[in-house]
N, C-alpha and C positions, 0 to 999 in steps of 0.2 A: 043740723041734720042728725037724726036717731040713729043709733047703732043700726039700728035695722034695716033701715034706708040704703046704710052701707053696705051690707051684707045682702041686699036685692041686688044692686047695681052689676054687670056683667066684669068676670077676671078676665084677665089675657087681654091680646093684641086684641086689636079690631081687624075685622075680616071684609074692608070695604076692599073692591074692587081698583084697583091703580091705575084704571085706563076707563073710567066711571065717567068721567068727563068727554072723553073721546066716542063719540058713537059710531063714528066713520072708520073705529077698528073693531068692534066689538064682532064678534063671530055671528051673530043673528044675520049679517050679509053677508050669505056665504058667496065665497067667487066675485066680490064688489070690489071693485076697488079702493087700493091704499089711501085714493085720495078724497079729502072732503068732500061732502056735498056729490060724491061718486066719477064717475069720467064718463065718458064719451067712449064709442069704438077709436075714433082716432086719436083722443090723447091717451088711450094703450096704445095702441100702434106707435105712437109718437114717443111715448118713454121706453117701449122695447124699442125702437132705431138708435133713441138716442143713446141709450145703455149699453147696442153691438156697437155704435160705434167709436166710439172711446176703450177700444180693446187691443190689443197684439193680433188679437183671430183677426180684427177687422182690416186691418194696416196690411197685413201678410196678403190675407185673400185679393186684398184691390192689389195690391204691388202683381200678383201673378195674374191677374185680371189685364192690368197695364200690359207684364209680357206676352201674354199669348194673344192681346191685341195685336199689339207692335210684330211678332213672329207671324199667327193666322195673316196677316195683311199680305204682308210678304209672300209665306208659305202658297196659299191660295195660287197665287198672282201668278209665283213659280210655276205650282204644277200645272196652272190652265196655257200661259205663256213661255215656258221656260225660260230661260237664262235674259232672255232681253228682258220681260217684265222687270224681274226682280233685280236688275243694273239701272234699268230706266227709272226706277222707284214709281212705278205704276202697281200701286195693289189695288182693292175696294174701298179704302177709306187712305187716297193719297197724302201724302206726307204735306200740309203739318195736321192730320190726323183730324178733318174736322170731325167727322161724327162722333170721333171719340171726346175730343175738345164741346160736342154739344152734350153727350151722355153725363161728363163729369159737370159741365152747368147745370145738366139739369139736377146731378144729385146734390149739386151746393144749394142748390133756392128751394130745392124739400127739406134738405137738413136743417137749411136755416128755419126753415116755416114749421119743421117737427120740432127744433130746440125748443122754440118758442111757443109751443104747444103745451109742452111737457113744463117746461116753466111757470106758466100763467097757473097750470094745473100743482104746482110745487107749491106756489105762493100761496092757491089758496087752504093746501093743506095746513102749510104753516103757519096763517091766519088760525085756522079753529085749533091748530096747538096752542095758539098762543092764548087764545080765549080757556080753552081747557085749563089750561096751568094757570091762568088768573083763576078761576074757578076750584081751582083746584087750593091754591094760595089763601084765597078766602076761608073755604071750610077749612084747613090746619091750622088760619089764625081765630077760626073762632072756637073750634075744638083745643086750642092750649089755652086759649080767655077760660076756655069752662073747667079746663085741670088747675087753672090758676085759681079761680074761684070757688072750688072743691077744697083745693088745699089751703085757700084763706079760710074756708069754713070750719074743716080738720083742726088748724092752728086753733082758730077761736075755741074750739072745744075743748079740744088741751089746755089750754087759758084757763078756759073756766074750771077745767077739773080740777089742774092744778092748786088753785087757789080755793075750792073746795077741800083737799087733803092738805092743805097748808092749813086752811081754819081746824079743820078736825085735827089735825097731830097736834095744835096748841090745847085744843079742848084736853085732849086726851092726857097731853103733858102736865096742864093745870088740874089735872081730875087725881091724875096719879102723883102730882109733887104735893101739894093739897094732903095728901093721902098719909104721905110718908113723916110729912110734918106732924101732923096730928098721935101719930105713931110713938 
């Protein structure tokens, strides 16, 4: 490789992109979803449920959700019947509380069907991550093959210069001890 060769080639970092392999983050989709291959309305829906509810807001809200069932049942019952309803445990959803007992099945067999939404849709993100960074893994091993082979070239050239100025300093030593001799 020519001095000159080297002297074209670009200084500094590289300025490639680090999320180059990822196109399902790239900004060109704006408002697209995080995940591969894109989502669906309901696996958004289905990652925002699943997201509120794995929270402290979400636990607190149902817990008072539960008391002012339990209390409106009663309270109701109270004010329409007085004193007997509410001794006789006669409210709108009587004790052992089914509707409320059907309200919370039903939000178990959506949660379970939203988990499981949101998941399929994780995995496949995590599939093209994983493709990304193989791709990704490639190009850095083949871009250090070509600094390795850059700097094998470099070496060689050193090599030879060297032993170019190794032949010349003896030229020059024999030219000038030669010299001195004859002197």
């Amino acid at each position: 490789m020519a001095a000159t060769e080297l002297q074209q080639q670009p200084q500094g970092p590289r300025t490639l992109d680090p999320l180059r392999h990822h196109p399902h983050y790239q900004s060109s989709n704006a408002g697209a979803s995080p995940y591969a291959g894109g989502s669906s309305f309901m696996e958004r829906v289905s990652e925002a449920v699943a997201s509120g509810m794995g929270t402290v807001g979400f636990l607190l809200v149902s817990s008072g959700v539960i008391v002012a069932w339990v209390l409106s049942n009663h309270v109701i019952h109270f004010l329409s019947n007085s004193w007997t309803g509410l001794l006789n445990g006669k409210g709108f959803d009587p004790a052992p509380f089914i509707l409320l007992n059907l309200v919370f099945s039903a939000v178990a067999f959506y949660t379970g069907a939203l988990v499981i939404i949101a998941q399929k849709a994780q995995t496949r993100t995590d599939k093209a991550n994983e493709e990304a960074a193989a791709k990704h893994r490639d190009e850095l091993a083949q871009f250090q093959g070509d600094l390795l082979q850059k700097n094998t070239d470099l070496t060689e050239q050193i090599h030879t210069l060297s032993e170019k100025l190794h032949t010349l300093t003896e030229e020059v030593h024999e030219a000038t001890c030669k010299r001195r001799g004859r002197a």
